[in-house]
C-alpha positions in Angstrom: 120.2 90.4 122.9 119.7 92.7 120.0 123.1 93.6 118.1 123.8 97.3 116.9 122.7 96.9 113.3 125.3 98.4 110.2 123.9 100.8 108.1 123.8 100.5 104.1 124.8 103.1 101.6 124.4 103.2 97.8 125.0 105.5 95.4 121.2 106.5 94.2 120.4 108.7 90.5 118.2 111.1 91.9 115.0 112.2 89.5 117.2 115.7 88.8 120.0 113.6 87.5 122.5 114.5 90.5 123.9 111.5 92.4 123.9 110.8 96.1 125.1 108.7 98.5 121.8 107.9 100.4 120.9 105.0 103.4 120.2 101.5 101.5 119.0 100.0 104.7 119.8 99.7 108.1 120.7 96.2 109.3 119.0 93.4 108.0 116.5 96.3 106.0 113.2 94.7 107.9 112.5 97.6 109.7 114.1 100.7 107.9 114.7 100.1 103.9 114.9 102.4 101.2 112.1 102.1 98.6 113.6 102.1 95.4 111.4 99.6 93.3 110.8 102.1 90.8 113.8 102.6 87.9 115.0 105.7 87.3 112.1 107.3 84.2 113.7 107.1 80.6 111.0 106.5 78.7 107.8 108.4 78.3 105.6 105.2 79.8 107.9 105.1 82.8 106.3 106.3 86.4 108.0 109.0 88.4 108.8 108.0 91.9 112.0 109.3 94.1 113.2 106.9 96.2 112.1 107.4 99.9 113.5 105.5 103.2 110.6 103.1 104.7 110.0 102.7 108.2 108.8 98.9 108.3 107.2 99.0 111.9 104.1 96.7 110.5 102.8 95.2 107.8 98.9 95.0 106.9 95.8 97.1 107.2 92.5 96.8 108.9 90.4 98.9 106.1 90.2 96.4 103.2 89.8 98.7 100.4 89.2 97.2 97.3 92.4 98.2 95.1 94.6 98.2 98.1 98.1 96.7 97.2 98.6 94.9 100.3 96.0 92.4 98.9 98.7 91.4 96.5 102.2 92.3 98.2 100.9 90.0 101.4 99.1 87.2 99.8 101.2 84.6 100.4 101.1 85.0 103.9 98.8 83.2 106.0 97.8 86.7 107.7 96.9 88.0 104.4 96.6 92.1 105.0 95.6 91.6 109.1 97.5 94.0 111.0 100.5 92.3 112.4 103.3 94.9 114.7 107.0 94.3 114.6 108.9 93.9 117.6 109.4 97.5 119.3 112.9 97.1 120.9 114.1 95.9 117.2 112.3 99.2 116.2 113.7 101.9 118.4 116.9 99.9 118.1 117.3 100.7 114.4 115.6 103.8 114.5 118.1 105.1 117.3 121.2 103.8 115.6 120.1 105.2 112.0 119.0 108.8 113.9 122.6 108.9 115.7 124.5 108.4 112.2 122.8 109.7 109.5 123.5 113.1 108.7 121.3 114.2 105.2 117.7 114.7 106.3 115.3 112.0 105.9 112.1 111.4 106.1 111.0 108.0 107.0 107.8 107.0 105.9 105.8 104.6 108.2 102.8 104.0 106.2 103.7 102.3 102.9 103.0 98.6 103.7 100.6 99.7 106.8 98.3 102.4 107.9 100.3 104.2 110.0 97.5 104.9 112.9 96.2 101.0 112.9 97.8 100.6 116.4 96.6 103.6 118.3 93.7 102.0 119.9 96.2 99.8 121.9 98.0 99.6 125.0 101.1 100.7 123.0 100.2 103.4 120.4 102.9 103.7 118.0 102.5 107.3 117.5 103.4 107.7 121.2 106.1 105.2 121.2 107.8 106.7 117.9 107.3 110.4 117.6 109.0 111.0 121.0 112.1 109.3 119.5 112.0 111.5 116.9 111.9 114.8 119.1 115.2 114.1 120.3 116.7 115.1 117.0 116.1 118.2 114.3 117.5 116.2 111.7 115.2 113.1 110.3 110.8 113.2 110.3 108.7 111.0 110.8 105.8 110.5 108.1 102.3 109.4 109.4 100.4 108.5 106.0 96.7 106.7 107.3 93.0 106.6 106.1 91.9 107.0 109.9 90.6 109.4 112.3 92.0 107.9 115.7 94.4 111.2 115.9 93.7 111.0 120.0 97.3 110.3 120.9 98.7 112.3 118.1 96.8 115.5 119.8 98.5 114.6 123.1 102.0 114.5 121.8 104.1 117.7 122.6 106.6 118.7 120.6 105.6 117.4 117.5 107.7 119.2 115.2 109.3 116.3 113.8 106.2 114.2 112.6 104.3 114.7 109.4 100.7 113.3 109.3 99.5 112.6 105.8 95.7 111.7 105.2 94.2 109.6 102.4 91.5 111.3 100.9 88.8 110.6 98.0 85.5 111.6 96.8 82.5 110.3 99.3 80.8 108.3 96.2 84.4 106.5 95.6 85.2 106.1 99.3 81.6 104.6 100.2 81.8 102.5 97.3 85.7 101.0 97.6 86.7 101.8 100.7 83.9 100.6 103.0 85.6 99.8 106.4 87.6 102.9 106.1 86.3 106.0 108.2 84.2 108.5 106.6 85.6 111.1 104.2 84.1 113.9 106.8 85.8 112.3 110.1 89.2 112.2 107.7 88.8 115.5 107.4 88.1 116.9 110.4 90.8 114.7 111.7 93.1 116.5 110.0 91.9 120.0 110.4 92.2 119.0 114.4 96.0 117.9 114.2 96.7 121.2 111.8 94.9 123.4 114.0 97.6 122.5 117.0 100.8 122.8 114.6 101.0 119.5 113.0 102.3 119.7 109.4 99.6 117.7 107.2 99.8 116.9 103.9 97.4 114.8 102.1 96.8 112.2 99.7 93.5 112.0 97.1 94.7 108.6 95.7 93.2 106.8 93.7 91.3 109.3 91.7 88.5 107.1 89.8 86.5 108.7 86.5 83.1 107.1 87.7 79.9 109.5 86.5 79.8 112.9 87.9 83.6 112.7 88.9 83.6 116.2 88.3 81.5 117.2 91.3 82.3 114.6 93.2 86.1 115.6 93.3 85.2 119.6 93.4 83.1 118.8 96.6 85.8 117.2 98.2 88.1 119.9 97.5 85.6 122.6 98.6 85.5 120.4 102.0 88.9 120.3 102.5 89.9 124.1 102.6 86.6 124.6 104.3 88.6 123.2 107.1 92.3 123.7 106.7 94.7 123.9 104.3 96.8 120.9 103.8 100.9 121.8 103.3 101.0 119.9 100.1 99.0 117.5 98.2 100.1 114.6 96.5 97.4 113.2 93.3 96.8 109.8 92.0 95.0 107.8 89.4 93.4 104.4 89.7 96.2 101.7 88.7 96.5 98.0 89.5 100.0 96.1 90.1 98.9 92.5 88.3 99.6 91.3 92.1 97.1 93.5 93.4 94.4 92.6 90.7 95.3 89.1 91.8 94.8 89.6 95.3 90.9 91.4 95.1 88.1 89.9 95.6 85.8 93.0 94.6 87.3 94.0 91.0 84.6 96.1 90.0 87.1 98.9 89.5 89.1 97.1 87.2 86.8 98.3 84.5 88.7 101.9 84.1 91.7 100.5 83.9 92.6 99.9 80.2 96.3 101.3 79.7 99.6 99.7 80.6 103.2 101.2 82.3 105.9 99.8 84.4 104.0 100.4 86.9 100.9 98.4 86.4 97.6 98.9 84.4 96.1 102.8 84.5 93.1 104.9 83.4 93.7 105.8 79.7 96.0 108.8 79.7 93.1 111.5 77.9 90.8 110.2 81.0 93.6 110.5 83.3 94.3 113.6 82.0 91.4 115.0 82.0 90.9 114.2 86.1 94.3 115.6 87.2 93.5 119.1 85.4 90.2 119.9 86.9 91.8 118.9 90.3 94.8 121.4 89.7 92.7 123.9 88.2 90.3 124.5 90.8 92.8 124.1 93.5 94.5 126.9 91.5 91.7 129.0 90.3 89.3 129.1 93.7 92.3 128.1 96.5 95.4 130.0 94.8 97.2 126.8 95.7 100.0 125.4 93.6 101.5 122.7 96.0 100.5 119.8 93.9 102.8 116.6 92.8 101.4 113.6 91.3 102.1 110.0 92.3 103.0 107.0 90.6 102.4 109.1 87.6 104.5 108.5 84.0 106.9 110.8 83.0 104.8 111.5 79.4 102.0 112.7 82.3 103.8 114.7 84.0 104.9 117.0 80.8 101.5 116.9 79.2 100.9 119.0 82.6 103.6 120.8 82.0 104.5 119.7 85.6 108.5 119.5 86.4 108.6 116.1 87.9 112.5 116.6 88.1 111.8 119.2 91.4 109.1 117.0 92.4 107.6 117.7 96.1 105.3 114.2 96.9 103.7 113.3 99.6 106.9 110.9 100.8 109.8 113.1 100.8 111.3 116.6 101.9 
């Protein structure tokens, strides 16, 4: 029998300097842990990342794209990145006890070691087993964050005021080229537009941006799609970077030629070329869309005021 886990607090610097007393982990931290492998930014080279609650339900992913970090977080284990579920009792257990006793609004993020929609062609869909949970409270959300289009159960659920759906996005040329078992950029899309279109809030995710020829276009199409179909409530930006463990992990490193920069985080585009990619995409999001609702991820701190981008009030794709 399952014992009522204990849950964790720690005092946590928060990227606006103020300090809170936020949920460690719950229990044993194997199902609901706070991510907070990033150090708090002092130094120019440091990334920006706030320090979000995960919600461990799985581990792995089915789409094998190239750069994915998976490849080296899991590749020690004999399941390498195959999808592999967690026990749902242990689950709703610590979900239940952390939703009864937690009173600053969270958002727990269920897609940071998995794709959060990986199980919804089973008998037990997560989306249907955890977003009900959810409804029983106003305080806490749930965060979706998934490259795939299976949104059938997710357009079933009712209420669904308490999950957030977040899509990974990238240029067709990058996606066909990296991503290859991942659905179509178009069927992302319109997956989203379909969840948005009955009241979900969806945010989304064009991660990693890549500099190959023509990026230009490439990332100005897949703008142009995206608000040809809905309009996303915020949208979080990446560049290429690779975690030594993930460059360890691939098997196709032909992307590892843009990458010629270092941070705590990992090697990264050169800053001018990162630069450069990051303010075309926030120009014309600003210029054609009128849309301002832009944070950048994993992104250093020297970045982020070569913007002249606040990452101090910083809205990303993984928090409030």
């Amino acid at each position: 029998m399952l014992s009522r886990p204990k849950i964790s607090v720690k005092e946590y610097q928060l990227l606006d300097d103020s300090k809170l007393l936020l949920v460690q982990q719950v229990g044993d931290g194997s199902i609901i842990k706070r991510f907070d492998k990033t150090p708090f930014p002092i130094e120019k080279t440091n990334v920006v990342c706030p320090h979000f609650l995960e919600l461990k339900w799985a581990y792995g992913c089915p789409f094998d794209c190239a750069w994915c970090y998976l490849k080296g977080t899991f590749r020690f284990l004999p399941t390498k990145t195959k999808p592999v579920i967690k026990d749902y009792a242990k689950i709703e257990l610590h979900v239940r006890r952390f939703l009864e006793e937690v009173s600053n609004p969270e958002i727990l993020n269920t897609g940071e070691i998995a794709d959060s929609l990986m199980q919804e062609g089973s008998s037990k869909p997560f989306s249907k087993f955890i977003i009900p949970i959810f409804e029983e409270q106003k305080v806490h959300k749930v965060l979706f964050v998934t490259k795939s289009n299976n949104v059938e159960n997710l357009l079933e659920i009712k209420p669904h005021n308490q999950a957030i759906i977040s899509f990974s996005f990238n240029a067709a040329e990058v996606a066909n080229r990296w991503e290859k078992r991942a659905p179509l950029i178009a069927r992302r899309i319109d997956a989203a537009r379909k969840l948005s279109e009955i009241g979900y809030e969806v945010r989304i995710r064009i991660d990693p941006l890549v500099p190959i020829p023509n990026w230009n276009d490439n990332y100005a199409n897949l703008i142009d799609q995206i608000f040809a179909s809905f309009v996303p409530s915020r949208i979080t930006l990446g560049s290429l970077r690779g975690l030594q463990s993930t460059i360890n992990g691939s098997t196709d490193r032909t992307w590892l030629e843009y990458l010629n920069e270092s941070s705590n985080w990992g090697k990264k585009i050169e800053f001018t070329a990162r630069y450069h990619l990051y303010v075309a995409m926030v120009n014309r999001l600003r210029d054609k869309y009128k849309y301002n609702e832009v944070a950048l991820c994993k992104e250093t701190v020297a970045m982020w005021e070569r913007l002249g981008m606040d990452y101090k009030r910083i809205k990303c794709n993984c928090i409030w």
